[in-house]
C-alpha positions in Angstrom: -49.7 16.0 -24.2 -46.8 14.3 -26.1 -47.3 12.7 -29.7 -46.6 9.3 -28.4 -48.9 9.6 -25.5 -52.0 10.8 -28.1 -50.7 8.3 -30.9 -51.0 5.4 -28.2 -54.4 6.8 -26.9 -55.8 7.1 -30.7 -54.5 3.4 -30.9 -56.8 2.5 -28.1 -59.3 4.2 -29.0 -59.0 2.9 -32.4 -59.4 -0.8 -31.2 -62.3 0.1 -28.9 -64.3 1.6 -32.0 -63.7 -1.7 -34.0 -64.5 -3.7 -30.6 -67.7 -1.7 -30.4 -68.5 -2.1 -34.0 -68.2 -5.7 -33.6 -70.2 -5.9 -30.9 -73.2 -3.9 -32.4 -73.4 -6.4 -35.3 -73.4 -9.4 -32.9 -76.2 -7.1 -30.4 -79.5 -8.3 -29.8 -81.5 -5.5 -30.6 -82.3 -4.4 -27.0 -78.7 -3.9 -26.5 -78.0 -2.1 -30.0 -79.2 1.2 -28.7 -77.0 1.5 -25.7 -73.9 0.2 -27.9 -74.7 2.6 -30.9 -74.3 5.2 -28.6 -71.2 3.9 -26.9 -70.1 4.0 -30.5 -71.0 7.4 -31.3 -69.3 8.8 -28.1 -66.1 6.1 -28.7 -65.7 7.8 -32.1 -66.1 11.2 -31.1 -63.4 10.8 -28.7 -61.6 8.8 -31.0 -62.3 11.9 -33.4 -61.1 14.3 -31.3 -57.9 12.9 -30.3 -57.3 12.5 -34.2 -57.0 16.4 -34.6 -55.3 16.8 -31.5 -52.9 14.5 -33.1 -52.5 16.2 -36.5 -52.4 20.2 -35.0 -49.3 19.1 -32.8 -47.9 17.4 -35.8 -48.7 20.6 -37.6 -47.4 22.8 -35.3 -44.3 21.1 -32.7 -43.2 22.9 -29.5 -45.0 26.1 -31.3 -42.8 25.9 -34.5 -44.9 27.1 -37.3 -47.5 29.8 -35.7 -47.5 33.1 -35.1 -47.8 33.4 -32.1 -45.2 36.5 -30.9 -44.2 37.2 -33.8 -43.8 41.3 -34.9 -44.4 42.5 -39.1 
């Protein structure tokens, strides 16, 4: 996946954590259950892509690793 195209989705996913968050606080409490764990599983995404983000900033087109290379 290409920087821009995770940078947009961690955008996204960004505003749908806040959106959530928002929500939550706003929730009657039979409804704060089902949007905590919306939350949880929005932010683990969110989470994820994060990483993804950073290890192919870390690392472009393979610069950087080891991979193939001989001592």
């Amino acid at each position: 996946m290409s920087i821009r195209l995770l940078a947009s989705e961690l955008y996204r996913m960004t505003r749908e954590v806040e959106r959530l968050e928002k929500a939550l606080e706003a929730a009657p409490p039979e409804q704060r259950e089902a949007l905590s764990r919306e939350l949880a599983r929005v932010r683990a995404d969110r989470d994820r892509l994060r990483q993804a983000l950073d290890g192919h900033k870390d690392h472009p087109a393979g610069f950087g690793t080891n991979s193939g290379a001989k001592r």
